[in-house]
Structures are given as C-alpha cells and as structure tokens.
Jmol script that loads the backbone (N, CA, C; Angstrom):
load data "model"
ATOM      1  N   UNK A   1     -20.859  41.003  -4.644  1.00  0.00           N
ATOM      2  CA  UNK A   1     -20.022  39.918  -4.186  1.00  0.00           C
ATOM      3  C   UNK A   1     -19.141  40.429  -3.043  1.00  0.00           C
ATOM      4  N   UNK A   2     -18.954  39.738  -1.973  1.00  0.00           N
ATOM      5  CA  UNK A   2     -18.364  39.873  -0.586  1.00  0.00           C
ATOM      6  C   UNK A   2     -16.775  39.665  -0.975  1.00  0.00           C
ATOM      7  N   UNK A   3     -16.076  40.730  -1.005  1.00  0.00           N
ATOM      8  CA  UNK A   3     -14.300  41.190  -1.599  1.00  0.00           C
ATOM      9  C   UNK A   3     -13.479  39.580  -0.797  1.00  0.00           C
ATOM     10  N   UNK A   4     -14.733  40.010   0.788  1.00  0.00           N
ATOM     11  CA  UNK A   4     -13.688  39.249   2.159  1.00  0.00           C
ATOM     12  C   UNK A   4     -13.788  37.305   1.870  1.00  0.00           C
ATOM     13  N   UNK A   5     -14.916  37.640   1.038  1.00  0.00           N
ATOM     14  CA  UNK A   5     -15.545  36.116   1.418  1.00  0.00           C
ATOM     15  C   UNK A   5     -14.508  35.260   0.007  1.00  0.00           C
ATOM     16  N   UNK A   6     -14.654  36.256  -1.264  1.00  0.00           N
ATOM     17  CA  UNK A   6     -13.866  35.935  -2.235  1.00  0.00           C
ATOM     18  C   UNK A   6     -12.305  35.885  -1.902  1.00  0.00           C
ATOM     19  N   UNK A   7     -11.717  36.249  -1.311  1.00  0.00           N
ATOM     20  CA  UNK A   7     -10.768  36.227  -0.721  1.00  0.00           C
ATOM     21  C   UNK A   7     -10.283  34.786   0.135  1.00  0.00           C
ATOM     22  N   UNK A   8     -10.947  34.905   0.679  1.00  0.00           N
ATOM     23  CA  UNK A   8     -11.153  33.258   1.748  1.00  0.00           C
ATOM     24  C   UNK A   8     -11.077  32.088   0.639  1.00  0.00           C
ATOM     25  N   UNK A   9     -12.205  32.287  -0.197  1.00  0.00           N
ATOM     26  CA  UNK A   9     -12.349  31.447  -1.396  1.00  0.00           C
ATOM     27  C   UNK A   9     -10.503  31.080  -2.015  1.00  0.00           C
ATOM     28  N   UNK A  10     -10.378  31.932  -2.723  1.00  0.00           N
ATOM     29  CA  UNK A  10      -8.815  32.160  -3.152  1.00  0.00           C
ATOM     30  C   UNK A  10      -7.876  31.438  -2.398  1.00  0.00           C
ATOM     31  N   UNK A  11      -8.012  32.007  -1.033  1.00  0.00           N
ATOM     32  CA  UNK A  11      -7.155  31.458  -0.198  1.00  0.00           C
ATOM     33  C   UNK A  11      -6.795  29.607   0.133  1.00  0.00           C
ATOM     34  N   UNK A  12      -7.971  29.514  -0.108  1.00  0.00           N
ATOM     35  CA  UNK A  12      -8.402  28.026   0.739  1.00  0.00           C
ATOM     36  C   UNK A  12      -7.961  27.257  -0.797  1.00  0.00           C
ATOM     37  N   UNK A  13      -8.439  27.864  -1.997  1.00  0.00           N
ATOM     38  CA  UNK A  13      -8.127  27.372  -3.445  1.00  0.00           C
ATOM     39  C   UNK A  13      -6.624  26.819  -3.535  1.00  0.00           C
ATOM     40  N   UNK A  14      -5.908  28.280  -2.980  1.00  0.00           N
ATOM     41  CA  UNK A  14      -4.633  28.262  -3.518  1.00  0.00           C
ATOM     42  C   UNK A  14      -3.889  26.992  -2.529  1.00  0.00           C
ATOM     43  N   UNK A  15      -4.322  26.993  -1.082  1.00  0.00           N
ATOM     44  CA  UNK A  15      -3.702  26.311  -0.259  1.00  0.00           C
ATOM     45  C   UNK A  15      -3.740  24.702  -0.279  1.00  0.00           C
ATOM     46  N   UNK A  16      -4.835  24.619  -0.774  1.00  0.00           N
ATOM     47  CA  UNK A  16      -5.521  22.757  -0.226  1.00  0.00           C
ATOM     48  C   UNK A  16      -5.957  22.478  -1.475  1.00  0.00           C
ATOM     49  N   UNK A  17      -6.118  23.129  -2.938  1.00  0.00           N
ATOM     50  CA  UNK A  17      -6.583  22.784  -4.080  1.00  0.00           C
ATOM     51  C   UNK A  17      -5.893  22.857  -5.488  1.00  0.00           C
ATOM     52  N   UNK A  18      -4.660  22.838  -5.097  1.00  0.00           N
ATOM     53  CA  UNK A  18      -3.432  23.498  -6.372  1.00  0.00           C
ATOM     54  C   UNK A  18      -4.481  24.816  -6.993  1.00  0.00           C
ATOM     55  N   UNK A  19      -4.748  25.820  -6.426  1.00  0.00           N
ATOM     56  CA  UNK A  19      -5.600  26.715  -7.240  1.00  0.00           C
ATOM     57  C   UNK A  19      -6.847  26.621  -7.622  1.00  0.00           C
ATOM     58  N   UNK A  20      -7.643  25.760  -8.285  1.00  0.00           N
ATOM     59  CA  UNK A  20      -8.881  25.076  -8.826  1.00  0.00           C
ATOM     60  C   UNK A  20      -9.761  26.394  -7.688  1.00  0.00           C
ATOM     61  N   UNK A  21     -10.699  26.891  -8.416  1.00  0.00           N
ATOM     62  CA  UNK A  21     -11.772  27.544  -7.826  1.00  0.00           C
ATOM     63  C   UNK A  21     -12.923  28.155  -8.758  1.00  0.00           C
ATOM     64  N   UNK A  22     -14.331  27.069  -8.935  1.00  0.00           N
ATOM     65  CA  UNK A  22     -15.062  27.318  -9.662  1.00  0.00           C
ATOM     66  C   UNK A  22     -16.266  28.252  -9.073  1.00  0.00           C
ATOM     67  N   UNK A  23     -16.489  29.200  -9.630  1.00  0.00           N
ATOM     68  CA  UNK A  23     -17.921  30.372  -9.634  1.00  0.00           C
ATOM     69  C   UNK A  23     -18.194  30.120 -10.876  1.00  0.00           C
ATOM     70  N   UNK A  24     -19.844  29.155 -10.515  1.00  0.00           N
ATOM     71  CA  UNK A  24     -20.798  29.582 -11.424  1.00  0.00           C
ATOM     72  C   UNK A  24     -22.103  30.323 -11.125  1.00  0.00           C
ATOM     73  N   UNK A  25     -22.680  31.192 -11.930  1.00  0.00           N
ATOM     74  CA  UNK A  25     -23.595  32.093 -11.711  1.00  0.00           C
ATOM     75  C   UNK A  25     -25.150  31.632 -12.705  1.00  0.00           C
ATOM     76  N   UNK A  26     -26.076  30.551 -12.263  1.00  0.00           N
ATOM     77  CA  UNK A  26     -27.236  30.306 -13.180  1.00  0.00           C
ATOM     78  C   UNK A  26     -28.677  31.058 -12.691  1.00  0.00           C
ATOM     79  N   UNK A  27     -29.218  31.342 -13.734  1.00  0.00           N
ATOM     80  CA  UNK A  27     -30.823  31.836 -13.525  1.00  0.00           C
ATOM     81  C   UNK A  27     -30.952  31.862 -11.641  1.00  0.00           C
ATOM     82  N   UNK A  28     -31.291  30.325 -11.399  1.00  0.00           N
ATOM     83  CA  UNK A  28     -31.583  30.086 -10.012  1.00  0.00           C
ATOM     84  C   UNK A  28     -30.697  29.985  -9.249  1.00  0.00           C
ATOM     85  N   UNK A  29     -29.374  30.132  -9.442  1.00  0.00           N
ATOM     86  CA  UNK A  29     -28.389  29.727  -8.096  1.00  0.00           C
ATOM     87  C   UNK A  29     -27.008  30.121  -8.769  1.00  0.00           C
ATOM     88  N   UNK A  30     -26.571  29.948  -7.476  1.00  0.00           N
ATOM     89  CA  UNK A  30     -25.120  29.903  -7.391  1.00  0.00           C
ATOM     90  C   UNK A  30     -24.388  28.700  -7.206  1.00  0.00           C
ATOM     91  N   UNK A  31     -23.054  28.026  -8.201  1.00  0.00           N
ATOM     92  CA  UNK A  31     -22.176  27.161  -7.511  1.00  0.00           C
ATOM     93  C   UNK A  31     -20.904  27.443  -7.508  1.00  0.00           C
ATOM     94  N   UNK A  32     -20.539  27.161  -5.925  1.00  0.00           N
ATOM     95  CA  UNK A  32     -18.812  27.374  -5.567  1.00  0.00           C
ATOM     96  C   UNK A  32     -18.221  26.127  -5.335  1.00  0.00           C
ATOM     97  N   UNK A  33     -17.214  25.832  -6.064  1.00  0.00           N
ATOM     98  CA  UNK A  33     -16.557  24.707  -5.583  1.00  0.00           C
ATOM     99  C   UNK A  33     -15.055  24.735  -6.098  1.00  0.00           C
ATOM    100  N   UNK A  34     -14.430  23.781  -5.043  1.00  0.00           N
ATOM    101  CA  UNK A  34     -12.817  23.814  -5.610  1.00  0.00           C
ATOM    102  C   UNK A  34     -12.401  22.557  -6.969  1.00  0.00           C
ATOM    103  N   UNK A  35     -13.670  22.360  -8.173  1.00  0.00           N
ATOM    104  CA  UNK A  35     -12.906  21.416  -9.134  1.00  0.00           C
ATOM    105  C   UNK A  35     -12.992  21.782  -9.921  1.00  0.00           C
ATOM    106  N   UNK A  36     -12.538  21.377 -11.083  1.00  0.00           N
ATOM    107  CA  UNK A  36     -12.849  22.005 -12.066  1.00  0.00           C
ATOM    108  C   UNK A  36     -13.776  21.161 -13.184  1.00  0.00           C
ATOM    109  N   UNK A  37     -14.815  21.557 -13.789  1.00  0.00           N
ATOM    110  CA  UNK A  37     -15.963  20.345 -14.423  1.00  0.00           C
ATOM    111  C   UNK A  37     -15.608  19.773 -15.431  1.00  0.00           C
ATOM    112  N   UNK A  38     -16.007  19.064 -15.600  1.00  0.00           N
ATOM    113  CA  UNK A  38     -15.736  18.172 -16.929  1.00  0.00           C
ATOM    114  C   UNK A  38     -17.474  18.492 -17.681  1.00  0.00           C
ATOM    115  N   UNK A  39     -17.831  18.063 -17.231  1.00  0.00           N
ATOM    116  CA  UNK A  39     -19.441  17.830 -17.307  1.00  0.00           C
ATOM    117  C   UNK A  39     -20.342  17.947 -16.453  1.00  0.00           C
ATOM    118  N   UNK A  40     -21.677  18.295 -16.860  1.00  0.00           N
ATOM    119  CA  UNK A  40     -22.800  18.255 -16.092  1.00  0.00           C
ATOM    120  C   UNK A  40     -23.078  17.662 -14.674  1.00  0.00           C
ATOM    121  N   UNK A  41     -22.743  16.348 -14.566  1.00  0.00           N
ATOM    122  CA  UNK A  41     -22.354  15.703 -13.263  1.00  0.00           C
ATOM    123  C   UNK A  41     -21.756  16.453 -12.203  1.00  0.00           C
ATOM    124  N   UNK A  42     -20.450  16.569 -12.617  1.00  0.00           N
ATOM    125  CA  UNK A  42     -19.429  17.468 -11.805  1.00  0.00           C
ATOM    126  C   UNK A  42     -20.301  19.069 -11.809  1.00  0.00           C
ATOM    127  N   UNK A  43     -20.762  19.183 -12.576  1.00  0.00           N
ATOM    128  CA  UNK A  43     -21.149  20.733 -11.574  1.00  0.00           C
ATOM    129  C   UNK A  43     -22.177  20.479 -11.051  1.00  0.00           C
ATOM    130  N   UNK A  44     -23.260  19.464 -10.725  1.00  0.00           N
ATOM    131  CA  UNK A  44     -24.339  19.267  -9.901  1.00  0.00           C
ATOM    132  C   UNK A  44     -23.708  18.702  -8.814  1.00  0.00           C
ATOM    133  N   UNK A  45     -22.465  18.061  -8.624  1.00  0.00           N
ATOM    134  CA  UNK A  45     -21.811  17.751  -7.214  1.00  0.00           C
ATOM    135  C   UNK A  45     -20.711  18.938  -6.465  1.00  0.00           C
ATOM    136  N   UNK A  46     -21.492  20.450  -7.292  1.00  0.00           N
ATOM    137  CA  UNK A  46     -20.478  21.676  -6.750  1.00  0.00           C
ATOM    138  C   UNK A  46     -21.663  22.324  -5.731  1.00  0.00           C
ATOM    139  N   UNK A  47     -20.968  22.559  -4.710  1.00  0.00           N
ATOM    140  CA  UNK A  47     -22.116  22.937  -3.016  1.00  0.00           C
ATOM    141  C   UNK A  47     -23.024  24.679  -4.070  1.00  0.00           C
ATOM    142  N   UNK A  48     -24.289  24.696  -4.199  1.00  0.00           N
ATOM    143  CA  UNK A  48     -25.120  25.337  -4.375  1.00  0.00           C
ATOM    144  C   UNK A  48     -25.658  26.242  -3.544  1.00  0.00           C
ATOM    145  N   UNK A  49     -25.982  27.446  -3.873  1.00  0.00           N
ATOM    146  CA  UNK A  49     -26.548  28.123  -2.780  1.00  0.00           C
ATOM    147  C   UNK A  49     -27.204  29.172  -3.830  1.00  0.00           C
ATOM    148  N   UNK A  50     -28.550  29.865  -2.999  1.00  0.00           N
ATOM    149  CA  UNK A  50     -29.179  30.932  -4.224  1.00  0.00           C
ATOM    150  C   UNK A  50     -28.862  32.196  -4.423  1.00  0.00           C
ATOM    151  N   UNK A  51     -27.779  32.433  -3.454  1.00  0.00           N
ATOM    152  CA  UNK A  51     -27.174  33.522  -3.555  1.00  0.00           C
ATOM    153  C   UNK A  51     -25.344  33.179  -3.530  1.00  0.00           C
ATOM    154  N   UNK A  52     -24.451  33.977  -3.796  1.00  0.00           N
ATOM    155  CA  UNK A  52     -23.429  33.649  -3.941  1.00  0.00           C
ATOM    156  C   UNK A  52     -22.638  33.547  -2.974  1.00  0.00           C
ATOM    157  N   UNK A  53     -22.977  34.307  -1.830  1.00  0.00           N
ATOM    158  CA  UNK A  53     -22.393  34.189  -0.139  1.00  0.00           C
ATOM    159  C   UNK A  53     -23.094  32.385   0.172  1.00  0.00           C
ATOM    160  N   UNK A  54     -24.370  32.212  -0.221  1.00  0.00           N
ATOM    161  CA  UNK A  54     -24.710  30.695   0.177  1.00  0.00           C
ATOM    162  C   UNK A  54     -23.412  29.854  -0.399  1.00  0.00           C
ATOM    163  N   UNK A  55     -23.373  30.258  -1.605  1.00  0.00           N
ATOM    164  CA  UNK A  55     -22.732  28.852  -2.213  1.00  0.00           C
ATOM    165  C   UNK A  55     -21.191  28.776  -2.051  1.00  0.00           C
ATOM    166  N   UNK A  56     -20.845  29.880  -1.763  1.00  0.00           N
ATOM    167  CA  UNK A  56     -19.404  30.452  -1.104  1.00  0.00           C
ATOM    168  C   UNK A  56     -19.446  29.490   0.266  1.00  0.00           C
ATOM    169  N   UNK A  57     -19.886  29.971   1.137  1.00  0.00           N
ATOM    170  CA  UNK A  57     -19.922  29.194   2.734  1.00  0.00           C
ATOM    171  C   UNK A  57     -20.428  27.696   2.646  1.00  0.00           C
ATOM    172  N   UNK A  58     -21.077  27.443   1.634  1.00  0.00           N
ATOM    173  CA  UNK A  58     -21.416  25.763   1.370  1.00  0.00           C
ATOM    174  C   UNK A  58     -20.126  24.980   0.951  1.00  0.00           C
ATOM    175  N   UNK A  59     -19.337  25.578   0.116  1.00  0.00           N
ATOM    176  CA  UNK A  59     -17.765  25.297  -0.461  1.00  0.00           C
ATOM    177  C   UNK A  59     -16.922  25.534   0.681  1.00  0.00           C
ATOM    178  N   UNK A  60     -16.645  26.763   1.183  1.00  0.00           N
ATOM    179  CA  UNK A  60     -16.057  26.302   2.645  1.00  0.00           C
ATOM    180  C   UNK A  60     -16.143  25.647   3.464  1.00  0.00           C
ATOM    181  N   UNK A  61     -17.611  25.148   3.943  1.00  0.00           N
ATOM    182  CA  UNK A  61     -18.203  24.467   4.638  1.00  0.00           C
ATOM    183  C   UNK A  61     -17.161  22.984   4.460  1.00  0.00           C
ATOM    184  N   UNK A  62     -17.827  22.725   2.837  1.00  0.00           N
ATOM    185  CA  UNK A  62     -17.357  21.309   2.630  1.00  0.00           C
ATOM    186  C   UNK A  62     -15.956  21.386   1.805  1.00  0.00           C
ATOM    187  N   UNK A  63     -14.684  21.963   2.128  1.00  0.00           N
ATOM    188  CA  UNK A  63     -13.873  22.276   1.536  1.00  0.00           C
ATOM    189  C   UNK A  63     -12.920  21.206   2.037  1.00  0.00           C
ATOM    190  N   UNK A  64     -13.516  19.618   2.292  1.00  0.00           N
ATOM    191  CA  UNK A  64     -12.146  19.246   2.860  1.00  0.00           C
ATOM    192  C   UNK A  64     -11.417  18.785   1.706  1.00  0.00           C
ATOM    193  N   UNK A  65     -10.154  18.356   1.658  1.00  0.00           N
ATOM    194  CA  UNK A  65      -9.280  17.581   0.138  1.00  0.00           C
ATOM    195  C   UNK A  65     -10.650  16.269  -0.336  1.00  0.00           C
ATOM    196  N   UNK A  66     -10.615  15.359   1.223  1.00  0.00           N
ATOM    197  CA  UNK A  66     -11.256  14.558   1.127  1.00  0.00           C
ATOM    198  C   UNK A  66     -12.350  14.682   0.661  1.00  0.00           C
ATOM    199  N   UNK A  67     -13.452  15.446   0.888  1.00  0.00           N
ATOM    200  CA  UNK A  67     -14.609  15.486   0.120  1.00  0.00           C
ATOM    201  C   UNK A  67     -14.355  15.910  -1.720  1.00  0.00           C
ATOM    202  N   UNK A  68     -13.788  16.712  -1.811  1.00  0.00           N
ATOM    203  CA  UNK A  68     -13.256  16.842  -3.553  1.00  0.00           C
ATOM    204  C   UNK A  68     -12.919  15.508  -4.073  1.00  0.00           C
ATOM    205  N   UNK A  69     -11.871  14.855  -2.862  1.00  0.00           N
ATOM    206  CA  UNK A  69     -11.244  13.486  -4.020  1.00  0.00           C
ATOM    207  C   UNK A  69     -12.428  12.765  -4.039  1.00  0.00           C
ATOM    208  N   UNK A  70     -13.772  12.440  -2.873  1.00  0.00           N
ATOM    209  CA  UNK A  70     -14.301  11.791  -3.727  1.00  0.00           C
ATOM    210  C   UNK A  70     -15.012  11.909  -4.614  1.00  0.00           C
ATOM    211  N   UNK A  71     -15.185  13.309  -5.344  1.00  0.00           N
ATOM    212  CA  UNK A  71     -16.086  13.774  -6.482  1.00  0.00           C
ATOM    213  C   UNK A  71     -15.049  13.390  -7.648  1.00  0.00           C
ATOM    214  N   UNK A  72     -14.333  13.923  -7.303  1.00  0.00           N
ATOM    215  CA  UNK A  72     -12.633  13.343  -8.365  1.00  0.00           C
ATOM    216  C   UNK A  72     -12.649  11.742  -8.831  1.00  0.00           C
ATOM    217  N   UNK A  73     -12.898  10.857  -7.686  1.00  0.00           N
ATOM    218  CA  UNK A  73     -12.689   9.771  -7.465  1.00  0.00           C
ATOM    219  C   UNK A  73     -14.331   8.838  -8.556  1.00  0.00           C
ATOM    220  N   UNK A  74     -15.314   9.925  -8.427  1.00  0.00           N
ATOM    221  CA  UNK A  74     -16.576   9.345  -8.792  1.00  0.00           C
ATOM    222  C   UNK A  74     -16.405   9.367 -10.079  1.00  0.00           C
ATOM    223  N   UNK A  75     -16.329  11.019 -10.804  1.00  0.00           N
ATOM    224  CA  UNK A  75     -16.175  10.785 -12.102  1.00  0.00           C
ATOM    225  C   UNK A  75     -15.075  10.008 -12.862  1.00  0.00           C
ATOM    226  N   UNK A  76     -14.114   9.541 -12.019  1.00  0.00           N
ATOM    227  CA  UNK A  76     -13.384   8.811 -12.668  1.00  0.00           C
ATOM    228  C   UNK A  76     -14.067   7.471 -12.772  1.00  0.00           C
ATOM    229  N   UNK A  77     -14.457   6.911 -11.495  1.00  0.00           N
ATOM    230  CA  UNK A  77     -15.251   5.621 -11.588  1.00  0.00           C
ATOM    231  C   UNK A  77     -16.423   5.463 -12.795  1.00  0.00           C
ATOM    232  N   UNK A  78     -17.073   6.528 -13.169  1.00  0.00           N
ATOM    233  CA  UNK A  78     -17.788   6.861 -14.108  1.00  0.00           C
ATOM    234  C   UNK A  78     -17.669   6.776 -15.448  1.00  0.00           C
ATOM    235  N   UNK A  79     -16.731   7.113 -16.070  1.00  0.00           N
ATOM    236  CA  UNK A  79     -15.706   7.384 -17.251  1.00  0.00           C
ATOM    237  C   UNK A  79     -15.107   5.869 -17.520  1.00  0.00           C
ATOM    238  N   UNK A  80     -14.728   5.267 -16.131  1.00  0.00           N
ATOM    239  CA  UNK A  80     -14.006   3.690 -16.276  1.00  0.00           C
ATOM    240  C   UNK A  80     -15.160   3.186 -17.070  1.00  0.00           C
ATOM    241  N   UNK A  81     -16.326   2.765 -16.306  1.00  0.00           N
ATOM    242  CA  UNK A  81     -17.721   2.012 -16.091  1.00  0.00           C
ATOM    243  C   UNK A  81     -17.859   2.453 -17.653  1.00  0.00           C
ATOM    244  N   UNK A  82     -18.205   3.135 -18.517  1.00  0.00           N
ATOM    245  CA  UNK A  82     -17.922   4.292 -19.307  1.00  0.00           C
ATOM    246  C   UNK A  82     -17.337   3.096 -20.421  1.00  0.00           C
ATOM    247  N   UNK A  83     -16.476   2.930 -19.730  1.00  0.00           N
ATOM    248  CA  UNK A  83     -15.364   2.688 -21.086  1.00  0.00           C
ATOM    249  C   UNK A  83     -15.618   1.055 -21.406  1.00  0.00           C
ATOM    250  N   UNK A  84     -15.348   0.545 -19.865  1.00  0.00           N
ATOM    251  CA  UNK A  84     -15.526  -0.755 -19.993  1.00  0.00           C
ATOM    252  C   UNK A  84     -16.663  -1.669 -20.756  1.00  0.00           C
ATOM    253  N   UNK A  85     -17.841  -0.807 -20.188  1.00  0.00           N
ATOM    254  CA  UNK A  85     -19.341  -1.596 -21.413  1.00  0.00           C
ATOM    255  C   UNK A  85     -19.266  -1.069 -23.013  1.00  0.00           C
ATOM    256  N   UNK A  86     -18.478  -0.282 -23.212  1.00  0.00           N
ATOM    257  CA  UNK A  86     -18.216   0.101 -24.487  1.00  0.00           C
ATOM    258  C   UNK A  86     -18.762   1.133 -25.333  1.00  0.00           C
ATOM    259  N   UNK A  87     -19.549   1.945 -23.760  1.00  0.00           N
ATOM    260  CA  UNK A  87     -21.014   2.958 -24.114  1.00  0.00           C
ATOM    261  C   UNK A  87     -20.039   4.511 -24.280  1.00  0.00           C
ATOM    262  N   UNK A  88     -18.842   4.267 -24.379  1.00  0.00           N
ATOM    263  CA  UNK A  88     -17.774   5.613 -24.103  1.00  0.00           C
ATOM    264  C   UNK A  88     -16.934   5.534 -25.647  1.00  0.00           C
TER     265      UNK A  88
END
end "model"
wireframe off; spacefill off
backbone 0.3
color backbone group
C-alpha cells in the first residue's frame, strides 16, 4: 500500500468528509470510498479498482461532497420507498 497515496486518502477524509474513509479489500478488488456502508448497495456504489492504488485514485477522482450526498441521498430514498410499501 502507497504510505503517500493513503495519506491523501486521510487527508481529503478528514477535510470534506467529517473523517468517513472506507478500505475494502475482496478476492477480486479493491473499494475506496468516503461513506460509511450500511449494506450491500452502499458498498457496490464505493469507486472499485483491482488493485488498491486503482480504487484509491477512483475515490479521489470522484471525491466531490456532491457525489457522496448523492449516494447518501439514494439510500435514504431507498429505506423511505422501504418503509412506505410496508416491505421494511
């Protein structure tokens, strides 16, 4: 793992994400992202890469507030929808 790149990670976490900074490590890939999961959903909408520098620079890449709130914004819409048909 790249000390410099984890670092950046941290950085960008602490600044624009109240902290939130997820590394996951599976069989086939890597995911970096600034949320934290609830569920399955939420970690298939965390930027992927097959190595951990990919999925690092895919999370920077797309590190704006705005792109998080609307993953934030989905699973909430989700959870509503969720509740309202009575399937929650």
């Amino acid at each position: 793992m790249d000390a410099k790149l984890v670092d950046k990670l941290i950085q960008r976490a602490e600044r624009d994400f109240d902290g939130h900074l997820t590394i996951l490590r599976f069989t086939t890939n890597w995911r970096v992202g600034f949320v934290t999961p609830d569920e399955r959903a939420d970690i298939d909408g965390i930027p992927v890469g097959k190595t951990f520098e990919d999925a690092a620079k895919a999370a920077l890449a797309m590190s704006t507030a705005e792109h998080w709130k609307k993953i934030q914004d989905a699973r909430i819409h989700f959870w509503q929808n969720l509740r309202e048909t009575g399937a929650a």
